[in-house]
TORMARLUM-46568 format. One record per atom (N, C-alpha, C): residue number from 1; residue in three letters; chain; atom name; x, y, z. Coordinates in nm, 2 decimals, m for minus. Layout:
N
<num: NUM	residuo: Ala	cadena: A	atomo: CA	u: X	v: Y	w: Z>
...
//
This chain:
67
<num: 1	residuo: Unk	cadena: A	atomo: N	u: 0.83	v: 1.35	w: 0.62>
<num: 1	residuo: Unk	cadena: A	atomo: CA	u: 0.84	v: 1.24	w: 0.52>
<num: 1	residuo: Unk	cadena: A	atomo: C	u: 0.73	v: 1.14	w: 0.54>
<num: 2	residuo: Unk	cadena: A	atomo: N	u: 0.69	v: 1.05	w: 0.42>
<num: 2	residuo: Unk	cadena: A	atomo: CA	u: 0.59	v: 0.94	w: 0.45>
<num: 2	residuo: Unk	cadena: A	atomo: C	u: 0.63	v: 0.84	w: 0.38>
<num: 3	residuo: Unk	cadena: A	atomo: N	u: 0.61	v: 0.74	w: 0.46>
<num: 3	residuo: Unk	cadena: A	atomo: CA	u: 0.61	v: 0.62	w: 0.34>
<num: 3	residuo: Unk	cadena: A	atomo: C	u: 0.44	v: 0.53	w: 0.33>
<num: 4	residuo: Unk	cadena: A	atomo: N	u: 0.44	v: 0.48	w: 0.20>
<num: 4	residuo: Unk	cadena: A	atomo: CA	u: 0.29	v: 0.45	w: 0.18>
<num: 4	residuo: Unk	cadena: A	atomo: C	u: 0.29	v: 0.28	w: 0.23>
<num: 5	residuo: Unk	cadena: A	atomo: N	u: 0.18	v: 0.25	w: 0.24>
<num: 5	residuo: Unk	cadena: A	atomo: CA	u: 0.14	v: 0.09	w: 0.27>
<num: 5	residuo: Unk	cadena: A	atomo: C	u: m0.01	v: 0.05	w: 0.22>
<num: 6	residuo: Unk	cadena: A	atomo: N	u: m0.03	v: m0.02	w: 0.22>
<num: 6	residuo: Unk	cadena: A	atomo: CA	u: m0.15	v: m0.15	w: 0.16>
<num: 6	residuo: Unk	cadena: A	atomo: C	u: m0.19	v: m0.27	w: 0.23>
<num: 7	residuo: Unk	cadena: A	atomo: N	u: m0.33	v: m0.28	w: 0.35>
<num: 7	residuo: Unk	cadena: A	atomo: CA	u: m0.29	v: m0.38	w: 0.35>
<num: 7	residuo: Unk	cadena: A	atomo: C	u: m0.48	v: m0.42	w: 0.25>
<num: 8	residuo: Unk	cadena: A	atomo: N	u: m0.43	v: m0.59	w: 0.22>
<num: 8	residuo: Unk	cadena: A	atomo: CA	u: m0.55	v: m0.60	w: 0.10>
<num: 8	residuo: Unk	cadena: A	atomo: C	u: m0.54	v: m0.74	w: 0.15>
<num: 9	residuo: Unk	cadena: A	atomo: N	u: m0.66	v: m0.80	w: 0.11>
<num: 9	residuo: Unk	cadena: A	atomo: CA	u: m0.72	v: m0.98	w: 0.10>
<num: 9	residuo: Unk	cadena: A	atomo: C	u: m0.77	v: m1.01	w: m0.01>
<num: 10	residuo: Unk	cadena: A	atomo: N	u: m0.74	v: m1.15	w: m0.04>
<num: 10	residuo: Unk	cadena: A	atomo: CA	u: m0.79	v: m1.20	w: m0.14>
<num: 10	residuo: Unk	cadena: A	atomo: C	u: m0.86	v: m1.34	w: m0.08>
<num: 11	residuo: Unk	cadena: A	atomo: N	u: m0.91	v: m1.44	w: m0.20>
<num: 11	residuo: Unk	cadena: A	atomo: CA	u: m0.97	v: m1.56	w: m0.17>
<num: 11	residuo: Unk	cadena: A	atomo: C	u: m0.87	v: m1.63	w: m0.21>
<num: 12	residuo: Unk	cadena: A	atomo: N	u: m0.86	v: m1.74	w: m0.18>
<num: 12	residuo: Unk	cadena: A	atomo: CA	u: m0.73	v: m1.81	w: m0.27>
<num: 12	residuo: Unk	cadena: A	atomo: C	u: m0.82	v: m1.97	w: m0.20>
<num: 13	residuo: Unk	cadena: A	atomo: N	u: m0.75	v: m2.07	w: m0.21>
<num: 13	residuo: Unk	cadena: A	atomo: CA	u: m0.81	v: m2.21	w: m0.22>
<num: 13	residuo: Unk	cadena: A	atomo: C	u: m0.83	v: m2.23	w: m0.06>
<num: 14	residuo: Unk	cadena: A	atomo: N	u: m0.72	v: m2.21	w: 0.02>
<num: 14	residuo: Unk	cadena: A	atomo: CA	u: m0.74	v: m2.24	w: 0.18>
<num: 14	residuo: Unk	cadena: A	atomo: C	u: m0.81	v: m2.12	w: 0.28>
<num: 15	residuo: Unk	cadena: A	atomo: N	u: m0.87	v: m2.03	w: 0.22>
<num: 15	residuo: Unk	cadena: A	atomo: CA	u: m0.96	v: m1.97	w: 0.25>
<num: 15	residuo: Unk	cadena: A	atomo: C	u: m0.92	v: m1.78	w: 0.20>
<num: 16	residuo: Unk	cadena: A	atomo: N	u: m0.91	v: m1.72	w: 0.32>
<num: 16	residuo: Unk	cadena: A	atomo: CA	u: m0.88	v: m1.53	w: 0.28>
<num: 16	residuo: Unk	cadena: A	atomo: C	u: m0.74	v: m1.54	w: 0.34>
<num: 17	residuo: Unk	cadena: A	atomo: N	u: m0.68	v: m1.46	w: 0.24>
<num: 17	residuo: Unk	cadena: A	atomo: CA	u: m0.52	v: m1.48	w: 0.18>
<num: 17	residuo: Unk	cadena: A	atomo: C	u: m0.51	v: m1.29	w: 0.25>
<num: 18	residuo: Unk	cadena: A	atomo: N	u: m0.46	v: m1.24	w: 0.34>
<num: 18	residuo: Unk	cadena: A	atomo: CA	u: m0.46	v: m1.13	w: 0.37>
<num: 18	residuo: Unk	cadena: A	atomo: C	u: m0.29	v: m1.08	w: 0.43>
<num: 19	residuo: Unk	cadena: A	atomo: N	u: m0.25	v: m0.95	w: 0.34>
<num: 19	residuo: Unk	cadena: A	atomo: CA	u: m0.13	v: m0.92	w: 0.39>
<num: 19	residuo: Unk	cadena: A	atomo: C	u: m0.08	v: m0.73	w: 0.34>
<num: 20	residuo: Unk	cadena: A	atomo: N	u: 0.03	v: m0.69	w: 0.46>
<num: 20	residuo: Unk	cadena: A	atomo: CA	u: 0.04	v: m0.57	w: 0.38>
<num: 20	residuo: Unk	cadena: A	atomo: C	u: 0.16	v: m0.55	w: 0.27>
<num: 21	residuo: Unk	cadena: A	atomo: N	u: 0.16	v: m0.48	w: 0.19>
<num: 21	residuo: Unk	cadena: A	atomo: CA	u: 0.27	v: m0.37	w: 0.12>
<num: 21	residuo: Unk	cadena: A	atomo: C	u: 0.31	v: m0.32	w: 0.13>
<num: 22	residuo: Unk	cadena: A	atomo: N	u: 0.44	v: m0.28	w: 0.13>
<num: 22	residuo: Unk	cadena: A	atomo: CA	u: 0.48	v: m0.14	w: 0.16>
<num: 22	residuo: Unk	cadena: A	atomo: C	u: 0.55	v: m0.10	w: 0.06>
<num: 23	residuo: Unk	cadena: A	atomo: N	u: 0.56	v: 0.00	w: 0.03>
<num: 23	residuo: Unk	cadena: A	atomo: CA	u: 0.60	v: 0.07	w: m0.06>
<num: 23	residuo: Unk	cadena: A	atomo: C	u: 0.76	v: 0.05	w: m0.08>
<num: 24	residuo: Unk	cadena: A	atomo: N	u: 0.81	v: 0.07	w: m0.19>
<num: 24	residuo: Unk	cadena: A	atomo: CA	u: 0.96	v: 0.02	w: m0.22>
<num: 24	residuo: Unk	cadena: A	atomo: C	u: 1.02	v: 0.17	w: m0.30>
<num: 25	residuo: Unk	cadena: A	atomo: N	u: 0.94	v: 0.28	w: m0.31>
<num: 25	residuo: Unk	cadena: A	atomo: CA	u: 1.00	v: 0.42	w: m0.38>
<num: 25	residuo: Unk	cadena: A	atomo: C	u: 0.97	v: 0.49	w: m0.32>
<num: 26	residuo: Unk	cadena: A	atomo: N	u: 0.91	v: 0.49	w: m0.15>
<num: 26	residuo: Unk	cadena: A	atomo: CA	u: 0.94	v: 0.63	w: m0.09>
<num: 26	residuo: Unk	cadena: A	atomo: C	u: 1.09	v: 0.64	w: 0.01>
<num: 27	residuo: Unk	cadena: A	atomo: N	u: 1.06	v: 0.67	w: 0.07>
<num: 27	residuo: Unk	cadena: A	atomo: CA	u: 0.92	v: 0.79	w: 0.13>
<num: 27	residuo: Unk	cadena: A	atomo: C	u: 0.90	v: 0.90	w: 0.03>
<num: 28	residuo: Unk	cadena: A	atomo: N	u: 0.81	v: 0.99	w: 0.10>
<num: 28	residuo: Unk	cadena: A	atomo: CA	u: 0.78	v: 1.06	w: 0.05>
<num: 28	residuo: Unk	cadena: A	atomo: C	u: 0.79	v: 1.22	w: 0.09>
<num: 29	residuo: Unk	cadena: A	atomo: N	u: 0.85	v: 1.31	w: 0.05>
<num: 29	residuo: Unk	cadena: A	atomo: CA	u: 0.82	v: 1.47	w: 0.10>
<num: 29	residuo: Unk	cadena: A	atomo: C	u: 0.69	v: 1.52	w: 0.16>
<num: 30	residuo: Unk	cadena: A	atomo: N	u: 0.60	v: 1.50	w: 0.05>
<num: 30	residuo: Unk	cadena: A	atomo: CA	u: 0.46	v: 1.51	w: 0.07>
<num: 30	residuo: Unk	cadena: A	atomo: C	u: 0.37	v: 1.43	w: 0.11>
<num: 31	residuo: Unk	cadena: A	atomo: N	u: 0.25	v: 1.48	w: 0.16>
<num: 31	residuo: Unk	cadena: A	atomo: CA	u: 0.16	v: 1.35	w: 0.19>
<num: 31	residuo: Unk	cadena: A	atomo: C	u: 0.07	v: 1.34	w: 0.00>
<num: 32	residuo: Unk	cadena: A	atomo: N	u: 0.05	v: 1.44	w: m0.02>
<num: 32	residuo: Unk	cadena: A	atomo: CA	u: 0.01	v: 1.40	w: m0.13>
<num: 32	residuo: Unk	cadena: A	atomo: C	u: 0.04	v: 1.33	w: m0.23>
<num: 33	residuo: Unk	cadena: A	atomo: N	u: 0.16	v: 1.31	w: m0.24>
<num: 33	residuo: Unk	cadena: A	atomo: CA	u: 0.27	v: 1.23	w: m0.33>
<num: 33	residuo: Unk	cadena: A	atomo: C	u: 0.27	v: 1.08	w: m0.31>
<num: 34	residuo: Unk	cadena: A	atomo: N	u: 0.23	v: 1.07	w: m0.16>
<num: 34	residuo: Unk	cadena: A	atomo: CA	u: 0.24	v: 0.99	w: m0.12>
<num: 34	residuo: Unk	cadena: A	atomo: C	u: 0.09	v: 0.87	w: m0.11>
<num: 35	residuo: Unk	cadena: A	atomo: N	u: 0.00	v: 1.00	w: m0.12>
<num: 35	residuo: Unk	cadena: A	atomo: CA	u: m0.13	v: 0.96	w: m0.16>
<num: 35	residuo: Unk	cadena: A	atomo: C	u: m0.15	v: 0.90	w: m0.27>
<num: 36	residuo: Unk	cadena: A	atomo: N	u: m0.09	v: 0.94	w: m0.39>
<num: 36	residuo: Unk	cadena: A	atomo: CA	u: m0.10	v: 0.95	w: m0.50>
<num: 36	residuo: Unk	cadena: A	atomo: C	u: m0.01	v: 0.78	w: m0.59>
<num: 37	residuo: Unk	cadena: A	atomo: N	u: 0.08	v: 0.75	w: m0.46>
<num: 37	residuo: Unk	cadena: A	atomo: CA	u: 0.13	v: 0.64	w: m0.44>
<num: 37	residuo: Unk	cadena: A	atomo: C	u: 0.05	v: 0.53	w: m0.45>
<num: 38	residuo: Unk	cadena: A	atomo: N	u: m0.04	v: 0.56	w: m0.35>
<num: 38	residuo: Unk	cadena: A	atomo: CA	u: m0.10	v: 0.44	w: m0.27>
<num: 38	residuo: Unk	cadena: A	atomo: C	u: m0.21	v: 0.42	w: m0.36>
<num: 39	residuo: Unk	cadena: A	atomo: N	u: m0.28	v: 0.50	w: m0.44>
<num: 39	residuo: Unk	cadena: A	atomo: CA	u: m0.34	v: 0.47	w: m0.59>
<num: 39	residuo: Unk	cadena: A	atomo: C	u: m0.25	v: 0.38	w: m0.70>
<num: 40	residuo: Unk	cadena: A	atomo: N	u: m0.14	v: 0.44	w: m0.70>
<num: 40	residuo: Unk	cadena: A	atomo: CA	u: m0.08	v: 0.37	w: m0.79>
<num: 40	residuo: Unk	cadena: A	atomo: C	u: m0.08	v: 0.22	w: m0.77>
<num: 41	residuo: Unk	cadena: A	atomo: N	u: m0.05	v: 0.19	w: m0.63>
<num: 41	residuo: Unk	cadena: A	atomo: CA	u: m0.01	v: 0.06	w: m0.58>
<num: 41	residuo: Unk	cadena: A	atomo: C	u: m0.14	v: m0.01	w: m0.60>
<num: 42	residuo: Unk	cadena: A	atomo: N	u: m0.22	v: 0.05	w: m0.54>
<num: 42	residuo: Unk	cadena: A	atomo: CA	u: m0.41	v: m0.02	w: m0.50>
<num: 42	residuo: Unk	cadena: A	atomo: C	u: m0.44	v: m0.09	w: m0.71>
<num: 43	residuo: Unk	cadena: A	atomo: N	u: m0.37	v: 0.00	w: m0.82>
<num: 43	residuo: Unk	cadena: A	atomo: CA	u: m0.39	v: m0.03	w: m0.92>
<num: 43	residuo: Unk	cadena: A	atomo: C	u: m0.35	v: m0.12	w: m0.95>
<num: 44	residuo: Unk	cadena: A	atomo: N	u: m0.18	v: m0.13	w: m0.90>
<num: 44	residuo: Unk	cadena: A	atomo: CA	u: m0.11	v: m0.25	w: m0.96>
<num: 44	residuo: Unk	cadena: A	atomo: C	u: m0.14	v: m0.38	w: m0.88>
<num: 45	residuo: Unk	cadena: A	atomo: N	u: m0.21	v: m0.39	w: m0.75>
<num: 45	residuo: Unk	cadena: A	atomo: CA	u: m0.29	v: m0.48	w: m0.68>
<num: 45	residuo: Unk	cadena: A	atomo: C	u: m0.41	v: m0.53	w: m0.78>
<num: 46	residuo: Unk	cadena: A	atomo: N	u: m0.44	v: m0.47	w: m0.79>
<num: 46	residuo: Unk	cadena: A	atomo: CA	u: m0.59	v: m0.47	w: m0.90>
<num: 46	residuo: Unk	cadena: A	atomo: C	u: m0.57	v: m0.58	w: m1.02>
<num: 47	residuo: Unk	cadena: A	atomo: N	u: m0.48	v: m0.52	w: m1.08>
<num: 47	residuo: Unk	cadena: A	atomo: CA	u: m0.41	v: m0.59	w: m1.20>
<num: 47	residuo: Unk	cadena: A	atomo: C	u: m0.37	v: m0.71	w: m1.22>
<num: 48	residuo: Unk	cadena: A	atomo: N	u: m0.27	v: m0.72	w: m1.13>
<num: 48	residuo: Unk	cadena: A	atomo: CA	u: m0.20	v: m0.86	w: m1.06>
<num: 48	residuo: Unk	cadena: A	atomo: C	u: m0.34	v: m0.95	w: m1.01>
<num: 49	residuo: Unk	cadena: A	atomo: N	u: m0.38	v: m0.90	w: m0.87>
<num: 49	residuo: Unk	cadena: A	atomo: CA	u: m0.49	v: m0.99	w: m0.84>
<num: 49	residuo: Unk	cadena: A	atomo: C	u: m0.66	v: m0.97	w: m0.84>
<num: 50	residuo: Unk	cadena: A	atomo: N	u: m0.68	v: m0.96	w: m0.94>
<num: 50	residuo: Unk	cadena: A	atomo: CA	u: m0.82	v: m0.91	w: m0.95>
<num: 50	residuo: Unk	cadena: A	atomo: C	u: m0.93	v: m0.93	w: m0.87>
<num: 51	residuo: Unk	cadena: A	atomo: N	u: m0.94	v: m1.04	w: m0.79>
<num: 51	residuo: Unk	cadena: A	atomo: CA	u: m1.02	v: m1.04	w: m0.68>
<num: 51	residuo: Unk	cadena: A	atomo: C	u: m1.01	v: m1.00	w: m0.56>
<num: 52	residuo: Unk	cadena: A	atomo: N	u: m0.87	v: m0.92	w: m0.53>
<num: 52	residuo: Unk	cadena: A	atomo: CA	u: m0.84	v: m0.87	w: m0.39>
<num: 52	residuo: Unk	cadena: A	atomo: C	u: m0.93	v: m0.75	w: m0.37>
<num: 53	residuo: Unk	cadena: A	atomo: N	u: m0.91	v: m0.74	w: m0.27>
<num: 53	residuo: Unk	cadena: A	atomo: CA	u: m1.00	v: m0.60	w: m0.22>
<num: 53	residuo: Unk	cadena: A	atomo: C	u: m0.91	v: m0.52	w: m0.12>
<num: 54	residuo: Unk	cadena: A	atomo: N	u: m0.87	v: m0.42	w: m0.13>
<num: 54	residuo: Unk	cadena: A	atomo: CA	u: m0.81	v: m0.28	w: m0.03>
<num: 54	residuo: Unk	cadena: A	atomo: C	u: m0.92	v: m0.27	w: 0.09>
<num: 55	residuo: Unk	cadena: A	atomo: N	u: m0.81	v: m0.34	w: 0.21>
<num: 55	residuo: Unk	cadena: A	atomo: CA	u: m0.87	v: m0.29	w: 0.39>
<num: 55	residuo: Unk	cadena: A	atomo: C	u: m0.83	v: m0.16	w: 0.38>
<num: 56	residuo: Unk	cadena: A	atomo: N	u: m0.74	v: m0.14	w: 0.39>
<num: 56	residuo: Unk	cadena: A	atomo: CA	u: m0.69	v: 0.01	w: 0.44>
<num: 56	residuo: Unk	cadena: A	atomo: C	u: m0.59	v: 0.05	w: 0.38>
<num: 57	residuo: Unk	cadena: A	atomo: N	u: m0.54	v: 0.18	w: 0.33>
<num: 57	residuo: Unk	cadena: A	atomo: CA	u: m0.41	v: 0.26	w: 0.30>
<num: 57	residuo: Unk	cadena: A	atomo: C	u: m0.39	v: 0.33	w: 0.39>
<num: 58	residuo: Unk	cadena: A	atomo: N	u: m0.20	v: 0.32	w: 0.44>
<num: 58	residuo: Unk	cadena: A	atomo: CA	u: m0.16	v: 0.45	w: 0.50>
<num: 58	residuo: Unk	cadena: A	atomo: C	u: m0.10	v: 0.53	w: 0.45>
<num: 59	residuo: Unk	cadena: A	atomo: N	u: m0.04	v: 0.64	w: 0.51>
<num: 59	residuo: Unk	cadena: A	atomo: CA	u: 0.07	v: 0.76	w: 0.43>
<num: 59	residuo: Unk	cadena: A	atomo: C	u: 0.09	v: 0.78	w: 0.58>
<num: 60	residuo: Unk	cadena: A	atomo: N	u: 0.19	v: 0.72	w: 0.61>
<num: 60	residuo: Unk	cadena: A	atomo: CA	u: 0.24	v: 0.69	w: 0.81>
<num: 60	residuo: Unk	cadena: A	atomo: C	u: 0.35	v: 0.79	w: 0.78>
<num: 61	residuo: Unk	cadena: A	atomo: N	u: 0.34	v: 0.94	w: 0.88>
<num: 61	residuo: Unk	cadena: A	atomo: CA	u: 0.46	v: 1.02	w: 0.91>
<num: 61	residuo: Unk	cadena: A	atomo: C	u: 0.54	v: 0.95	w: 0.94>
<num: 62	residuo: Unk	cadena: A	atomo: N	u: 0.72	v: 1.00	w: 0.90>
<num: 62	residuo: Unk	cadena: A	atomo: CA	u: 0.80	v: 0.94	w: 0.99>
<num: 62	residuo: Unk	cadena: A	atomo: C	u: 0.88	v: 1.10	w: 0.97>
<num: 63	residuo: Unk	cadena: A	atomo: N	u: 0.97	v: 1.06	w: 1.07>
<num: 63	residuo: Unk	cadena: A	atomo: CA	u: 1.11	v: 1.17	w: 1.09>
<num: 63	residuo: Unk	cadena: A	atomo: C	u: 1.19	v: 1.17	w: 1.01>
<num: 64	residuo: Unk	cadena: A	atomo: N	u: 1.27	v: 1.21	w: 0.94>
<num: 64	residuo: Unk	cadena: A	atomo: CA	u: 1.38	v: 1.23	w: 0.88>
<num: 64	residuo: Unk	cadena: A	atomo: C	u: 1.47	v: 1.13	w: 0.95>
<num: 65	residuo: Unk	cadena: A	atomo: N	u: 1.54	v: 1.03	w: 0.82>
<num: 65	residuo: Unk	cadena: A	atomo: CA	u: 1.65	v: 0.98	w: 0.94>
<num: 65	residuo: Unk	cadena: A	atomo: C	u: 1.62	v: 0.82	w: 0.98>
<num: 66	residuo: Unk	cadena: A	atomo: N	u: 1.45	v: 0.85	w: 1.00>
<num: 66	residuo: Unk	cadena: A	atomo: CA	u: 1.40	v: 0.69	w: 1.07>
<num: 66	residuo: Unk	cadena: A	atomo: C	u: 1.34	v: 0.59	w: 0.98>
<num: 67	residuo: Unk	cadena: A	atomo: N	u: 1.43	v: 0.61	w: 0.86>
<num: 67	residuo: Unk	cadena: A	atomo: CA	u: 1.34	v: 0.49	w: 0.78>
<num: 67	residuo: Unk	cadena: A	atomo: C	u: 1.29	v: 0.32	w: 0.79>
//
């Protein structure tokens, strides 16, 4: 199983505004699914804050069980 994450920065008035996401509809079975996630999310970032920018995405294994 995977669950997806985001973390992203923006500018805001007291300087770079930086934090992560985590996803609220996995985990995931697949990593792909999970991939496919973290597009989704990186979009709805986009939309919301149009001057953020994407550090990194994960698709972090976990165990069954250890949410």
């Amino acid at each position: 199983m995977f669950i997806a994450s985001v973390f992203f920065c923006w500018v805001a008035f007291g300087g770079h505004q930086c934090l992560v996401a985590h996803d609220t509809e996995g985990p995931y079975l697949k990593k792909e699914d999970c991939e496919t996630r973290l597009k989704e999310i990186e979009f709805i970032i986009h939309s919301k804050i149009p001057m953020s920018t994407v550090k990194a995405k994960l698709c972090e294994q976990i165990e069954e069980g250890h949410i």
